[in-house]
C-alpha positions as CSV (number, residue, x, y, z in Angstrom):
1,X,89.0,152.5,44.8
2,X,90.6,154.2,48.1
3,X,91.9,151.2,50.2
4,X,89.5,150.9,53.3
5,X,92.4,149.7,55.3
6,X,95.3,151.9,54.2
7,X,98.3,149.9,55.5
8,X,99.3,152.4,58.5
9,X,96.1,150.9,59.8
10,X,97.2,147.6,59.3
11,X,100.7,148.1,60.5
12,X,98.7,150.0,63.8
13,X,96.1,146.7,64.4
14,X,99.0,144.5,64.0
15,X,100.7,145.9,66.7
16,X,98.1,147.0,69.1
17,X,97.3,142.9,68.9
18,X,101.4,142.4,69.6
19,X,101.5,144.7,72.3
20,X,98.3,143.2,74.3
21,X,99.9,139.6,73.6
22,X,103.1,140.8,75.3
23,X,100.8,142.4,78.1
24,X,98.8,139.4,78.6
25,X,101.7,137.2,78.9
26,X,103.4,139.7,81.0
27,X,100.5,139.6,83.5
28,X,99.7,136.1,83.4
29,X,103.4,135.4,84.4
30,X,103.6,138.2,87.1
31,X,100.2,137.1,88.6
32,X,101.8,133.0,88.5
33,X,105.1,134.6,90.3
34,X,103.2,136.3,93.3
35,X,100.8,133.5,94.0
36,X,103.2,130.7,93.6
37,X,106.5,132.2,94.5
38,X,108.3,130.2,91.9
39,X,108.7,130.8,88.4
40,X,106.2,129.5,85.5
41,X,107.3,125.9,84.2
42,X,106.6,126.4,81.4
43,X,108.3,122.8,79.9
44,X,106.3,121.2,82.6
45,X,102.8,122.3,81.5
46,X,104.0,121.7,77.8
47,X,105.1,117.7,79.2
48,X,101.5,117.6,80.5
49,X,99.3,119.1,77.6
50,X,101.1,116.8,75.1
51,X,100.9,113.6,77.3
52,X,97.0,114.0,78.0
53,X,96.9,114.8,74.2
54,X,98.2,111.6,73.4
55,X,97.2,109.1,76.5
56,X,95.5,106.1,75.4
57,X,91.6,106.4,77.1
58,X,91.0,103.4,79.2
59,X,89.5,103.5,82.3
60,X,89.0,100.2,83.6
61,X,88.4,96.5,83.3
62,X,85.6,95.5,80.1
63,X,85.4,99.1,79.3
64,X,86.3,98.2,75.6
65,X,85.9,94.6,75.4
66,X,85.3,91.7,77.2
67,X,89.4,90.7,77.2
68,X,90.3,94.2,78.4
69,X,92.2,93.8,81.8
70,X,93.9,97.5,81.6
71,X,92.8,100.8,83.7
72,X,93.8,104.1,83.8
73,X,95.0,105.9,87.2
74,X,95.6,109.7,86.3
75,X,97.7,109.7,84.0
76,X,98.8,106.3,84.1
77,X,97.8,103.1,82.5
78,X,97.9,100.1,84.3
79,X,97.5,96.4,83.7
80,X,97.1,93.1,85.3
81,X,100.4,91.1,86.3
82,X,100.4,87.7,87.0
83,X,102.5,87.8,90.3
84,X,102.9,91.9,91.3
85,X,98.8,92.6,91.0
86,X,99.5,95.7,88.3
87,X,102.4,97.5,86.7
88,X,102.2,100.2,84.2
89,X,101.9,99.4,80.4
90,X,105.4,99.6,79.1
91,X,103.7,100.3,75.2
92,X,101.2,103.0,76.4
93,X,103.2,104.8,79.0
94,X,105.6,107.2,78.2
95,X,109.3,106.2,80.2
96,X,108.6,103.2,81.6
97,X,110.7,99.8,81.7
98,X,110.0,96.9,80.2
99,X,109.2,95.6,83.6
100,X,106.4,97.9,84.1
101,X,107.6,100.0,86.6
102,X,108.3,103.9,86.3
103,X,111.7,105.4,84.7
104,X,112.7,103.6,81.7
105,X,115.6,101.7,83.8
106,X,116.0,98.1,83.8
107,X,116.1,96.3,87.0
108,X,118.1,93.6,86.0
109,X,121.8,94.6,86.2
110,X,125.1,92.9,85.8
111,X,127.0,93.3,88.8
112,X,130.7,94.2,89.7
113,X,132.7,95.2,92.0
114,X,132.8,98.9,91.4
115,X,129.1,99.5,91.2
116,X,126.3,99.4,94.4
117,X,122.8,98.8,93.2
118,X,120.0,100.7,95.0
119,X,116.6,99.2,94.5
120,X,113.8,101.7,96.0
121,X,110.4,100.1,96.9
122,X,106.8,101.3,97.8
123,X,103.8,103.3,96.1
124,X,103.6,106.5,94.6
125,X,105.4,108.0,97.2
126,X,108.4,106.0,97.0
127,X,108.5,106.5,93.3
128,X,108.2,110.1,93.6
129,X,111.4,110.1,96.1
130,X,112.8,108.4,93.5
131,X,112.2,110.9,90.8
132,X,112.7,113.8,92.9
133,X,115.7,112.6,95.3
134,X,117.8,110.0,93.2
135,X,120.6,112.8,93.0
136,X,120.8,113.3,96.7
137,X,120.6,109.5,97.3
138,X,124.0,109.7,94.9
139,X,125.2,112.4,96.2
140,X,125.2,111.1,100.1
141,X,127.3,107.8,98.8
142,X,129.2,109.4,96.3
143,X,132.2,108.6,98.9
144,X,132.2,105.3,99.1
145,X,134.2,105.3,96.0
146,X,131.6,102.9,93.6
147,X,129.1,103.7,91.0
148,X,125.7,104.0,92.1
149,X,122.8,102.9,90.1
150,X,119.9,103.8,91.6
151,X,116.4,101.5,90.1
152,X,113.2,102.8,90.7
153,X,110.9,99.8,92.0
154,X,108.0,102.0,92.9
155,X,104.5,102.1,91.6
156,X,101.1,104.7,92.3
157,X,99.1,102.6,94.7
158,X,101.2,99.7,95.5
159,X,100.8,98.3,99.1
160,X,102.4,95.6,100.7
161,X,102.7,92.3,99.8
162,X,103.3,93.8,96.5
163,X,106.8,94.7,97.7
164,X,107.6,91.8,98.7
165,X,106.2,89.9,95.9
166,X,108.5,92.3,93.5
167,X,111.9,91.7,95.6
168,X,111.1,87.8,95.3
169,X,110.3,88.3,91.5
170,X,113.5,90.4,90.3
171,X,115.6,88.2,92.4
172,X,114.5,84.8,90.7
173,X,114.8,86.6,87.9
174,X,118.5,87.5,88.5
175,X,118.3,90.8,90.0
176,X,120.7,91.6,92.2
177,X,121.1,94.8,94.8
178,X,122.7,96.0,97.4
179,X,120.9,98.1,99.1
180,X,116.4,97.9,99.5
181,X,115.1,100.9,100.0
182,X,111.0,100.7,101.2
183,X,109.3,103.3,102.0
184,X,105.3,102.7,102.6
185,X,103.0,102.7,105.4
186,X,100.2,105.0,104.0
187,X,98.7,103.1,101.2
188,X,98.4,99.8,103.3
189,X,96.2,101.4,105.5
190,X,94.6,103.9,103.1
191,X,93.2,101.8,100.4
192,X,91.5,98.7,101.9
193,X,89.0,100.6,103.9
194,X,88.1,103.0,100.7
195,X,88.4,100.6,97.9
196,X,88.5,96.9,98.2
197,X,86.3,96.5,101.4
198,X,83.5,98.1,100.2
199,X,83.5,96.4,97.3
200,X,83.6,92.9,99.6
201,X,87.0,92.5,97.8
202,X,90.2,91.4,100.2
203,X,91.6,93.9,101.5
204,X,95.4,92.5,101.4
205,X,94.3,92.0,96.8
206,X,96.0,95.2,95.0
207,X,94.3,98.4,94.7
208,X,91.0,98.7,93.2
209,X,91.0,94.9,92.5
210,X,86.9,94.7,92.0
211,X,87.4,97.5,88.8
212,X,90.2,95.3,87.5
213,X,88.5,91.8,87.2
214,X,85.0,92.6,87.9
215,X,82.6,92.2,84.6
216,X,80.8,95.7,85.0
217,X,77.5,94.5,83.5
218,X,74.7,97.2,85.5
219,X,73.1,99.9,83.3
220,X,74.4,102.5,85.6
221,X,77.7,101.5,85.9
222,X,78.1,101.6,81.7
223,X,76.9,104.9,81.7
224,X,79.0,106.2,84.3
225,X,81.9,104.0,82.4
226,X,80.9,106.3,79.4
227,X,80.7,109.4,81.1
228,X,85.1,108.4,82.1
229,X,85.3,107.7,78.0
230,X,83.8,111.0,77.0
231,X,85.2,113.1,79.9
232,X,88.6,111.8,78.9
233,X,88.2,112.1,74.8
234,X,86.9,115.9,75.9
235,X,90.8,116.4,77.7
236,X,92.6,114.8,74.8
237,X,90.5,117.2,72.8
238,X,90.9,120.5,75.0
239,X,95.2,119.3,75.0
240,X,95.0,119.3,70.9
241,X,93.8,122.8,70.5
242,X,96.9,123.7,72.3
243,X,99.4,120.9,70.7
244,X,97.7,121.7,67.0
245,X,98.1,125.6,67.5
246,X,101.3,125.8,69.1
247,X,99.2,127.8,72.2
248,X,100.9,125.5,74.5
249,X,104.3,128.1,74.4
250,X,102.3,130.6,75.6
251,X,102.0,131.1,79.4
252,X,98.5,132.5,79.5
253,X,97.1,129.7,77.2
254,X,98.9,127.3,80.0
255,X,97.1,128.8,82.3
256,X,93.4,128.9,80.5
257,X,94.3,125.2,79.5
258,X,95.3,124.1,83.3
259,X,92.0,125.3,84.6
260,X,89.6,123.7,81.8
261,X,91.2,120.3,81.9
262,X,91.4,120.6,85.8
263,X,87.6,121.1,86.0
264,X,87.1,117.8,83.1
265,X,90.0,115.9,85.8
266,X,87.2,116.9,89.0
267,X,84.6,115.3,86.9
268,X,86.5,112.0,86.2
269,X,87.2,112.0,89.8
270,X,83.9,112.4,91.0
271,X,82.6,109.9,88.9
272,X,84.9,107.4,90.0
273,X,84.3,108.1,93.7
274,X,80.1,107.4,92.5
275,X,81.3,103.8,90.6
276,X,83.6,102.7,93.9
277,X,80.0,103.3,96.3
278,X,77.4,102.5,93.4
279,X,78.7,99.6,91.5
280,X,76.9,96.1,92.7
281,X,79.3,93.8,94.2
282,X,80.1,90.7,92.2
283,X,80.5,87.0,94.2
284,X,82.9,85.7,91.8
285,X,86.0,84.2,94.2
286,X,88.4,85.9,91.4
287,X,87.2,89.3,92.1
288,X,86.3,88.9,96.4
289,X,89.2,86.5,97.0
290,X,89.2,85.2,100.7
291,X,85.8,86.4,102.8
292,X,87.2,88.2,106.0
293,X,85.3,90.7,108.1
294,X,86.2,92.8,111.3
295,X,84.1,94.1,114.2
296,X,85.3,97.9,113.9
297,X,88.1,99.9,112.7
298,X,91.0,99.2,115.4
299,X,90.3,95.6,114.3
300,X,90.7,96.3,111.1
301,X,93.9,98.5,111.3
302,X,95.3,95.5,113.4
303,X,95.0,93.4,111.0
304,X,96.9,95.9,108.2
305,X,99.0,96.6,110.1
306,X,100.3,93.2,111.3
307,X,100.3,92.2,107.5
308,X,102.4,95.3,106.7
309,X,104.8,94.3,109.8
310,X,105.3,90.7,108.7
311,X,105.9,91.5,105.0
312,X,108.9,94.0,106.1
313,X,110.5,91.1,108.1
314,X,109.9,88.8,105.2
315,X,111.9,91.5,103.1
316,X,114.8,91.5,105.6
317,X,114.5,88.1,105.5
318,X,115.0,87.5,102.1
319,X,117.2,90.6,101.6
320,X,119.5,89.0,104.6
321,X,119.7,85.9,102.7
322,X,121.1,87.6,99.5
323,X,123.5,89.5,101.5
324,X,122.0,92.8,101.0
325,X,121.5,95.4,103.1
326,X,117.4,96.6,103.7
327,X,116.0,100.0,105.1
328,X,112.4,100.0,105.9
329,X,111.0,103.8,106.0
330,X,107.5,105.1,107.4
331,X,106.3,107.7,105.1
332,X,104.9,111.0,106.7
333,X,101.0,112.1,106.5
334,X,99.5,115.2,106.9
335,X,96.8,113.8,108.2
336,X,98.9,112.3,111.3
337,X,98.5,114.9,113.8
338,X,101.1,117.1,115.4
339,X,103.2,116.3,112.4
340,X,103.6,119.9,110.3
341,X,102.7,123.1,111.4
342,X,100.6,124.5,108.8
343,X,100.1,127.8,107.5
344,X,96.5,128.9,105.7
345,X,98.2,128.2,102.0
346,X,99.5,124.9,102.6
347,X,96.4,123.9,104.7
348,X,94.0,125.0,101.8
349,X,96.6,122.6,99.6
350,X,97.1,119.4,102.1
351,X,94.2,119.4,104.4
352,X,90.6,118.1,103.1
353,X,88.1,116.9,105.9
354,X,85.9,114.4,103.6
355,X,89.3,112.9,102.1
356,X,88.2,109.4,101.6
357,X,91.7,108.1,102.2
358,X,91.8,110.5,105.5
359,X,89.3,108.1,107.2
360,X,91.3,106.9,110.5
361,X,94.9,107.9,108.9
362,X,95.6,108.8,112.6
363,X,94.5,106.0,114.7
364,X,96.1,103.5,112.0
365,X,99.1,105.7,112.1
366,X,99.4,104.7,115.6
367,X,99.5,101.0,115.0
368,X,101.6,100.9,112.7
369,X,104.0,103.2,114.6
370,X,103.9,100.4,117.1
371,X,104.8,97.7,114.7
372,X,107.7,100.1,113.3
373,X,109.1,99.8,117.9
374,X,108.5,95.7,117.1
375,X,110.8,95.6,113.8
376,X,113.2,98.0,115.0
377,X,113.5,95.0,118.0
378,X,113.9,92.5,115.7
379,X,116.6,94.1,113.7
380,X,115.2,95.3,111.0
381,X,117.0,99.0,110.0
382,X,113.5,100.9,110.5
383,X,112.9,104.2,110.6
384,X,109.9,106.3,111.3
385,X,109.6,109.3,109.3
386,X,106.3,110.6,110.3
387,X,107.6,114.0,112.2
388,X,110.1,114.7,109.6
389,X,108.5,118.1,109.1
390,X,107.5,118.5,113.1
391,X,109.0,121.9,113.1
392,X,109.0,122.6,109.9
393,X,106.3,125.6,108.4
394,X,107.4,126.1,104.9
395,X,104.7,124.5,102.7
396,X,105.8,121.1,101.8
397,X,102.8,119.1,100.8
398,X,101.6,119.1,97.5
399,X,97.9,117.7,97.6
400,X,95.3,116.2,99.8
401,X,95.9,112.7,100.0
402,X,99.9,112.1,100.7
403,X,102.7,113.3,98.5
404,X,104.6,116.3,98.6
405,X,106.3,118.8,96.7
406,X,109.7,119.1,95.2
407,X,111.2,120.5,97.9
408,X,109.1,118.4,100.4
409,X,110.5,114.9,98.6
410,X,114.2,116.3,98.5
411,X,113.9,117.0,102.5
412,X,113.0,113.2,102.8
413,X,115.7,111.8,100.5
414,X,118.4,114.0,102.5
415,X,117.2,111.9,105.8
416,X,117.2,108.9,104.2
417,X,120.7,109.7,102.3
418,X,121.9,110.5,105.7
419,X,121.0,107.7,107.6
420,X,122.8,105.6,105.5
421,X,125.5,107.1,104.9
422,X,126.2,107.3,108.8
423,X,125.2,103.2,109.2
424,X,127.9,102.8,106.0
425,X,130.4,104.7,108.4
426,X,130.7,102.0,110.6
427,X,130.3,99.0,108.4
428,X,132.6,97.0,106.5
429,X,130.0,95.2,103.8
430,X,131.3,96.6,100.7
C-alpha cells in the first residue's frame, strides 16, 4: 500500500512545526524586550508557575473548619500568633524561618565581637528592601572591618505596634542586634480605614483582623468564600498544565500562562474587596477589640499617627536600653504628591484613582511627616524618605498600592546604606 505520508512529508511537517516554535518564541521575546526594556525572566516566571502550582489554598479564617485560624495574602499564608498578630506559616511557605518571618534566616544569633547584626523591621515594604537591598546594606559597611548579618524582620501588612511587639519578642527571647532598621509609615495609615474600621474592628488590631477570628456564618459570605476556593484550585490547575508539560521553559507559554492566571488573581481580588464591604459585622470583643470612633478623617489620622509616633520612641527606647543603635525610616508613596515625576508608563503602573488604600494617603502623609519633625527632636535617628524620587523620572514604582521595583528598592537601600555609614563615621560604638 503506497504510504500516505511518505517520510519527506514527515521530515517537512516536523520542521515547519520547529521552525514556527522558534518563530513564536522569537517574537514573544522580542515583543517582551520592546515593551519592558529588560530581558524575559524567564527563572522568575518558572519560581512563580511552580509556587502557585503547589500553594496550599486557604483563604481565611473557618474556610475549612471551625479550628482553622490560617489565611492566605497573595501568595502567602499566614497564621495567628499569640503576641506579633500574624506571621507566615513556616510548613506551607516556601523560605521562611521558623520564626515566621520571610528568608529562611534565624533571628536568634550568637554574638561576637567580629560580627554586627542588622535587624530590618516593617511591612512588605521593608521586607522587600530586604530582599532587594541586603547587598548594598553590606556593601555600605563592608569597612567597618566586621561581618554583617543582615535578618529580615519584615512582614506583608505589618503595621506598628507589631514592630514593636517583635523587637520586645526576639529580645526576651535572646536576640541580640546592633543595628534596627524600621521602615513603615504607609501601612499604619493605609489599612485601618480600608479594613478593620469598616469591619468595627480596632483599628491599632493587625491587618484584616475581622477575616482572621471572625466565624463567617452568612450564606453570602460562604459562597463568596467558595468562589476564593474554586478561583484558587482553577490557578493551581492552569500552573500544572505548564509544571506537568514542561510549557513553563518556553517564553510564549510564560506569557499565555501570566495573562490567564492574572485575570483568575483579578477575580480573587475583586471578591475579597466584595467580603471586606459585604460581610456582617460580628460583636464578639475577640474580633472588635476596644470600641473607638472618630468625628472625620484628620481625627482619625491623628490618632494613627500619634500611635505610629509613640511606638517608634518605644523602639528607641528599648533599642537604647540594649545598647543598640535604631533608625526609623518613612517609606515613600506615590500617592504623596509632588513626590515623583511620572511619565504615562509608570503612571498607568503606580497611579489608580479608586485605590482603596489611596483614600487620604496625602493628608495622613502630612501628619505623620509632622510626627517624623517631633521624633527627630527627641533624638530618635529619623529620616523622611518620602521625596527620595523628587527628581527622579525613570519608572520606579512597581504597582498601585506602595512598593517598587528592583531598581526603585536598591535606590532606597543606597540612602539608607549611606546615611549610616556617614553617622558610623563619626561614632565610636563598635
Amino acid at each position: 500500500m503506497k504510504n500516505i505520508f511518505p517520510k519527506k512529508k514527515i521530515i517537512f511537517f516536523c520542521a515547519l512545526i520547529l521552525l514556527t516554535s522558534f518563530f513564536v518564541e522569537a517574537g514573544a521575546f522580542t515583543i517582551y524586550l520592546i515593551v519592558k526594556k529588560s530581558i524575559f525572566p524567564l527563572s522568575d516566571f518558572q519560581s512563580d508557575i511552580w509556587r502557585i502550582r503547589n500553594i496550599d489554598n486557604v483563604i481565611g479564617s473557618k474556610a475549612k473548619h471551625p479550628g482553622n485560624t490560617a489565611m492566605r495574602f497573595g501568595k502567602a499564608i499566614e497564621v495567628i500568633h499569640p503576641y506579633l498578630g500574624f506571621v507566615l506559616d513556616p510548613k506551607r511557605n516556601h523560605n521562611v524561618s521558623d520564626f515566621g518571618f520571610t528568608f529562611d534566616v534565624n533571628p536568634i544569633m550568637s554574638p561576637t565581637n567580629n560580627k554586627l547584626i542588622i535587624g530590618i523591621f516593617g511591612g512588605s515594604f521593608a521586607r522587600d528592601v530586604y530582599a532587594h537591598g541586603r547587598d548594598i546594606l553590606i556593601k555600605s559597611l563592608k569597612n567597618i572591618g566586621k561581618e554583617i548579618s543582615v535578618v529580615n524582620l519584615a512582614n506583608g501588612g505589618y503595621k506598628q505596634p507589631q514592630q514593636l511587639m517583635i523587637l520586645a519578642y526576639l529580645l526576651s527571647l535572646g536576640a541580640e542586634f546592633d543595628i534596627v532598621i524600621n521602615i513603615d509609615g504607609f501601612n499604619e495609615v493605609a489599612l485601618p480605614p480600608s479594613e478593620n474600621i469598616p469591619k468595627n474592628v480596632f483599628p491599632i488590631y493587625p491587618r484584616a483582623w475581622y477575616f482572621r477570628v471572625a466565624a463567617a456564618s452568612d450564606r453570602q459570605t460562604l459562597m463568596q468564600m467558595g468562589q476564593l476556593v474554586t478561583l484558587g484550585q482553577k490557578r493551581k490547575n492552569w500552573a500544572g498544565v505548564f509544571t506537568g508539560t514542561k510549557l513553563y521553559r518556553s517564553v510564549a507559554a510564560c506569557l499565555i500562562w501570566k495573562a490567564v492566571d492574572r485575570l483568575l488573581a483579578l477575580k480573587e481580588h475583586n471578591i475579597i474587596l466584595d467580603l471586606s464591604k459585604d460581610i456582617k459585622e460580628a460583636n464578639s470583643y475577640v474580633v472588635t477589640g476596644p470600641q473607638v470612633s472618630f468625628p472625620n478623617d484628620d481625627a482619625l489620622y491623628e490618632y494613627l499617627g500619634a500611635v505610629w509616633k509613640r511606638c517608634s520612641l518605644q523602639m528607641q527606647a528599648i533599642c537604647k536600653g540594649n545598647n543598640i543603635i535604631y533608625y526609623h525610616f518613612l517609606q515613600p508613596n506615590q500617592y504623596v504628591e509632588g513626590s515623583k515625576p511620572m511619565k504615562k508608563e509608570e503612571w498607568e503602573i503606580a497611579i489608580n484613582k479608586n485605590h482603596p488604600y489611596r483614600r487620604g494617603i496625602d493628608k495622613s502623609y502630612s501628619i505623620l511627616r509632622r510626627h517624623g519633625d517631633d521624633l527627630r527632636r527627641l533624638g530618635v535617628r529619623y529620616h523622611d524618605l518620602t521625596m527620595t524620587f523628587a527628581g527622579i523620572e525613570e519608572v520606579l514604582y512597581g504597582d498601585d498600592c506602595c512598593h517598587l521595583n528592583t531598581e526603585g528598592y536598591r535606590l532606597i537601600s543606597t540612602t539608607i546604606g549611606d546615611i549610616i555609614k556617614t553617622d558610623m563615621g563619626v561614632q565610636s560604638t563598635f
